[in-house]
C-alpha positions as CSV (number, residue, x, y, z in Angstrom):
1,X,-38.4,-22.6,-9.9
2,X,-36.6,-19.8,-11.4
3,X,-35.3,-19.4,-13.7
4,X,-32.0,-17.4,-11.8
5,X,-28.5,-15.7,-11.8
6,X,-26.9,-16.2,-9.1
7,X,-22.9,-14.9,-8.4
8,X,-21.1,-17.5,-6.6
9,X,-17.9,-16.7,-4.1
10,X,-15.6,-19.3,-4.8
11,X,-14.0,-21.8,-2.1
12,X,-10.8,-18.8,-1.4
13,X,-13.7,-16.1,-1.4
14,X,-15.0,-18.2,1.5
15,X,-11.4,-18.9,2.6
16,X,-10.9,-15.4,2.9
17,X,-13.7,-14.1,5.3
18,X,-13.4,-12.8,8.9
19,X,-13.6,-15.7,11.5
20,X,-16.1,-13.4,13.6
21,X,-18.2,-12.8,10.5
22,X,-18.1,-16.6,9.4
23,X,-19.1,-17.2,13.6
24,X,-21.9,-15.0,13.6
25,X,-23.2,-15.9,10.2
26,X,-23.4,-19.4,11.8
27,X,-25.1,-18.6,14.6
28,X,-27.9,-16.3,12.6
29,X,-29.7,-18.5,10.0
30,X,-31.5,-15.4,8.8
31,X,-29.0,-13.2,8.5
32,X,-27.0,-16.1,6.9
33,X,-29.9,-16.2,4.8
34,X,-29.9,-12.6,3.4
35,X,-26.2,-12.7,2.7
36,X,-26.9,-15.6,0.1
37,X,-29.9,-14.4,-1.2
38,X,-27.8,-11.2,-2.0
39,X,-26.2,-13.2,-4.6
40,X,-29.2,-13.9,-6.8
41,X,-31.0,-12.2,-8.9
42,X,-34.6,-13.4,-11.0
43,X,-33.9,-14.4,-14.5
44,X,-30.8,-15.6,-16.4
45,X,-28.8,-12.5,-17.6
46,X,-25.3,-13.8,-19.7
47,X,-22.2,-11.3,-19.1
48,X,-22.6,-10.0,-22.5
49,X,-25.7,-8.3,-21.3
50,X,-24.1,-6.2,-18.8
51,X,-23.2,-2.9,-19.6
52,X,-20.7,-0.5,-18.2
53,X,-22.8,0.1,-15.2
54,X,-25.7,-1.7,-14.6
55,X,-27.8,-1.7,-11.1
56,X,-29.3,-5.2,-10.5
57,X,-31.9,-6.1,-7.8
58,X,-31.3,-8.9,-6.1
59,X,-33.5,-11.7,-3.8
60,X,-32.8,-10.1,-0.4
61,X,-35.2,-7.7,0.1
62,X,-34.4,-5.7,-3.0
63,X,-31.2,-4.8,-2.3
64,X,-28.6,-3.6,-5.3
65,X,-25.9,-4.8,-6.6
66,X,-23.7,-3.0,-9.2
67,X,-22.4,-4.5,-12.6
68,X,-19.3,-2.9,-13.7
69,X,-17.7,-3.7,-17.1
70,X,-13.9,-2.1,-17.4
71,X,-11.5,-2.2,-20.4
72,X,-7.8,-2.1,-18.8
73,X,-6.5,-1.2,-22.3
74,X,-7.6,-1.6,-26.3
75,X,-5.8,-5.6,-26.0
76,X,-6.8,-7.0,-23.2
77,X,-10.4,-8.7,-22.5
78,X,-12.7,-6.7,-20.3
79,X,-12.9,-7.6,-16.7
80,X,-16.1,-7.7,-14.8
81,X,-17.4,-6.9,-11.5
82,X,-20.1,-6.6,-8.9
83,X,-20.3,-4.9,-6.2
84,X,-16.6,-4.7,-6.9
85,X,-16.2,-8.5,-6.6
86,X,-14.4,-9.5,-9.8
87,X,-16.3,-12.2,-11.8
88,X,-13.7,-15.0,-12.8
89,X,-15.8,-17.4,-14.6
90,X,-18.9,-16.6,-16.5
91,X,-22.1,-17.7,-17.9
92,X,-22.0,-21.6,-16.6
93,X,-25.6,-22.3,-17.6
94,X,-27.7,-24.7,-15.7
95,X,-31.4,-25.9,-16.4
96,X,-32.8,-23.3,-14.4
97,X,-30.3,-20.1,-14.8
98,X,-27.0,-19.2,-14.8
99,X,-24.0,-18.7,-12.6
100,X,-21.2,-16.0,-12.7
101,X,-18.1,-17.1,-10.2
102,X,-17.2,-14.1,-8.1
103,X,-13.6,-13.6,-6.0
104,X,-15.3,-11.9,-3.1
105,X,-18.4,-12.6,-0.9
106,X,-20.7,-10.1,-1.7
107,X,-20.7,-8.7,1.6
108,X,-21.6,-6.0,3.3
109,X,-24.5,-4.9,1.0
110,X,-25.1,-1.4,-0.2
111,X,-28.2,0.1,1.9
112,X,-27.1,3.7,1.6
113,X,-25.6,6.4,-0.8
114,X,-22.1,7.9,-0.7
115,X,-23.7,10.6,1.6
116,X,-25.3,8.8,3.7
117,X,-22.3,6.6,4.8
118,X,-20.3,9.6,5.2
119,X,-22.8,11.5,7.0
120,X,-23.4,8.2,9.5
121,X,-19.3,7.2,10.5
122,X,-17.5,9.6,12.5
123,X,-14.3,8.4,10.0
124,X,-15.8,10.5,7.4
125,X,-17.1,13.8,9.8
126,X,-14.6,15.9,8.0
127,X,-15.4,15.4,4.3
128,X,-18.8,15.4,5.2
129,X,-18.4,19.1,6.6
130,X,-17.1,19.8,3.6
131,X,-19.3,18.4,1.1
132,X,-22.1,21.0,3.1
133,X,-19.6,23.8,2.5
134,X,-19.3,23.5,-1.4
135,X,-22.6,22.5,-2.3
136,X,-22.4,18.7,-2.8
137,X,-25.0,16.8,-1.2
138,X,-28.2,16.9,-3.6
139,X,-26.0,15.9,-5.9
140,X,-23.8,12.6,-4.2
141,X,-27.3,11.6,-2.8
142,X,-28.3,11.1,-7.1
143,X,-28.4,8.1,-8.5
144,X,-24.7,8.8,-9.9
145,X,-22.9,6.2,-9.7
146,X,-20.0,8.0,-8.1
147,X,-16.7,7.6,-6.6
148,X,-15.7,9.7,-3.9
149,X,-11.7,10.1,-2.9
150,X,-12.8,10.1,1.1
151,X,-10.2,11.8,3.8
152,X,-10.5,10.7,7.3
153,X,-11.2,13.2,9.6
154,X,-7.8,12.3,10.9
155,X,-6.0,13.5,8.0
156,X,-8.3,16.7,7.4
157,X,-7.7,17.1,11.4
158,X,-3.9,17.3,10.6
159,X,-4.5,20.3,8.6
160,X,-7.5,21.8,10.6
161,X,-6.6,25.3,10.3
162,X,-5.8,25.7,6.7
163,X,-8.7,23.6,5.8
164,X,-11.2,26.1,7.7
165,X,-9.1,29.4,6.4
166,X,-9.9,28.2,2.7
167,X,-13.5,27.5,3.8
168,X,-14.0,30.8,5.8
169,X,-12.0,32.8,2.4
170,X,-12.1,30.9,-0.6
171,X,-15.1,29.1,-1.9
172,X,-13.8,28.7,-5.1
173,X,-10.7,27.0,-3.9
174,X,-12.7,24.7,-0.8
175,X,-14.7,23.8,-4.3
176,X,-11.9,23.0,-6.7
177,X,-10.4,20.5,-3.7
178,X,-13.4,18.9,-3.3
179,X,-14.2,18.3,-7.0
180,X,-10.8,17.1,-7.0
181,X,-12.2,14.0,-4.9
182,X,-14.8,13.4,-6.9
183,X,-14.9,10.7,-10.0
184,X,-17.7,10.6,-12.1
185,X,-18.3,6.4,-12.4
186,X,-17.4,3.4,-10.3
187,X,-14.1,2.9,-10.0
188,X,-13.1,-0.6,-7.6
189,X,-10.3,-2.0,-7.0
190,X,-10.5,-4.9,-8.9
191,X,-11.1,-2.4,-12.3
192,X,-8.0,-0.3,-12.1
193,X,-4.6,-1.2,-12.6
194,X,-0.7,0.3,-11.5
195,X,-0.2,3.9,-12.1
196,X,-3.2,3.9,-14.2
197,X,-4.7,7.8,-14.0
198,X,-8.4,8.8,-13.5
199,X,-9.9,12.1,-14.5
200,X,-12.0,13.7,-11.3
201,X,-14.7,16.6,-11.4
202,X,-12.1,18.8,-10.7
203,X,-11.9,21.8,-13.3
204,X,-9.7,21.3,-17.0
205,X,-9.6,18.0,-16.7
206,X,-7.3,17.6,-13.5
207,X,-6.7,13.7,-12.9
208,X,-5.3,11.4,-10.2
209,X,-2.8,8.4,-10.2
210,X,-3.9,5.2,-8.9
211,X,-1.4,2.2,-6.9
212,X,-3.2,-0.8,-6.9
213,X,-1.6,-3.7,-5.2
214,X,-2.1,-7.8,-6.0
215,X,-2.0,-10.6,-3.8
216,X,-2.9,-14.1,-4.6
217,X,-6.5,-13.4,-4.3
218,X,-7.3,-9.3,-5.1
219,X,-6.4,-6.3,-6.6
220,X,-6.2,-3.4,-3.5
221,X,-6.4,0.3,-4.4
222,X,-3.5,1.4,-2.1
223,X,-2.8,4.9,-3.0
224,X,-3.8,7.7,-4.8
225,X,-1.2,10.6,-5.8
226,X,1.5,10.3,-2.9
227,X,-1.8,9.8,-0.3
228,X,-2.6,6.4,1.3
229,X,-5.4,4.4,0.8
230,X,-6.4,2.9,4.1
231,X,-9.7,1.3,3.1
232,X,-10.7,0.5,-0.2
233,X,-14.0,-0.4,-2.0
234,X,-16.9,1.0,0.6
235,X,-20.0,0.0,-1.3
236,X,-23.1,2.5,-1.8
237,X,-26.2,2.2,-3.9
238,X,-25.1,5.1,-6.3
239,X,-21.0,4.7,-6.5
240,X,-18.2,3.8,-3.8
241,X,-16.0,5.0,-1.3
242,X,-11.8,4.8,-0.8
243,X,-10.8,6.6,2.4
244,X,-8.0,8.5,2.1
245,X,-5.2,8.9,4.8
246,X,-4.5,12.9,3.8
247,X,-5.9,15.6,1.6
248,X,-5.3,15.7,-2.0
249,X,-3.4,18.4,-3.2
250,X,-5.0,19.9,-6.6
251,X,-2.4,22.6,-6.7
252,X,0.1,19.8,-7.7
253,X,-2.4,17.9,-9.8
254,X,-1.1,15.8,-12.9
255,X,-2.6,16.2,-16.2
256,X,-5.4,14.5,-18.0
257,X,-3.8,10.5,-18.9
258,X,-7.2,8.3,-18.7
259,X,-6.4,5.2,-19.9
260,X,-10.1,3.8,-19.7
């Protein structure tokens, strides 16, 4: 059969995953099923085939998984990932395909858009109000890929009142802080670096300042401007998500540095 590619988590990718998830996935043979037929996908395709940002379908179901090709800086060799997994080895060939190592389980899956997700976790009820206010949601439910600078509803809650003054008076301005939230691309974790800076939709080329954290295993988005990241890397079918712990501020912004 075949032939394949399939992405393989390595032994720490295992080592790393929720005990309840690693439980459950024992107990469910199908759903254990379609988390490892999320890793394959029909035919050999070697790294060098990938592009900046390819969509892939894979065995389960035909599900997507994004290919994401990042150059840090002009010297160092480009780092690849999907579904925002990092691939650490590539192109081992075998007689009937090829496997790319991967530092993350490819797990959850993207089922939904940016807007969907939003629109379907009460965590994201705020930003979701607002992307109806300025006009957004044709356009984040595209094929994009996107990435959307997410505040809780927590954090917009904190600020409730000016929030709704700027959306009640000033669509102009309500649109200028969204935009501000807004990337064009996928940017995970794994393909930025420290204090790198990222131009957003925002208007004359406004941009945003990333810290990304390392441990033994990942790289970890953990802020953005003086705001803090308190998930990283949600996975859609057209971009990803980083939920934000406050509002960014694009009265303060910093100018146009994009390293990529």
């Amino acid at each position: 059969m075949g032939p394949f590619t399939v992405f393989v988590p390595t032994d720490e990718a295992f080592g790393v995953l929720p005990a309840k998830l690693v439980s459950d996935l024992r107990a469910d043979p199908e759903k254990l099923k379609e988390v490892l037929l999320n890793h394959v996908v029909a035919g050999t395709t070697l790294s060098t085939a990938f592009t900046e940002s390819d969509a892939v379908v894979t065995a389960n179901g035909g599900k997507t998984l994004r290919i994401n090709r990042y150059q840090l800086a002009p010297s160092t060799p480009k780092i690849l990932t999907v579904n925002g997994a990092r691939i650490l080895k590539a192109d081992a060939t075998a007689t009937n395909g090829v496997i790319h190592f991967v530092n993350r389980v490819l797990y959850p899956y993207a089922e939904q858009t940016v807007v969907d997700i939003m629109f379907g976790c009460k965590i994201f009820e705020g930003v979701a109000n607002l992307l109806i206010e300025t006009n957004n949601i044709d356009k984040l439910s595209g094929p994009g890929p996107f990435t959307v600078l997410a505040p809780s509803t927590e954090s917009i809650n904190r600020i409730k009142s000016e929030i709704d003054e700027i959306v009640a008076n000033d669509k102009d301005k309500a649109a200028a802080i969204m935009k501000y939230h807004l990337l064009n691309g996928t940017y995970f974790s794994e393909g930025l670096f420290d204090r790198q800076y990222l131009t957003t939709e925002a208007d004359e080329g406004l941009s945003v300042s990333c810290a990304v954290t390392t441990d033994t295993f990942f790289k970890r988005l953990a802020g953005v401007n003086d705001v803090r990241v308190t998930k990283p890397d949600i996975v859609a079918t057209n971009g990803v998500i980083h939920l934000l712990d406050g509002v960014l501020d694009p009265g303060s912004p910093l100018i146009t540095c994009n390293l990529l």
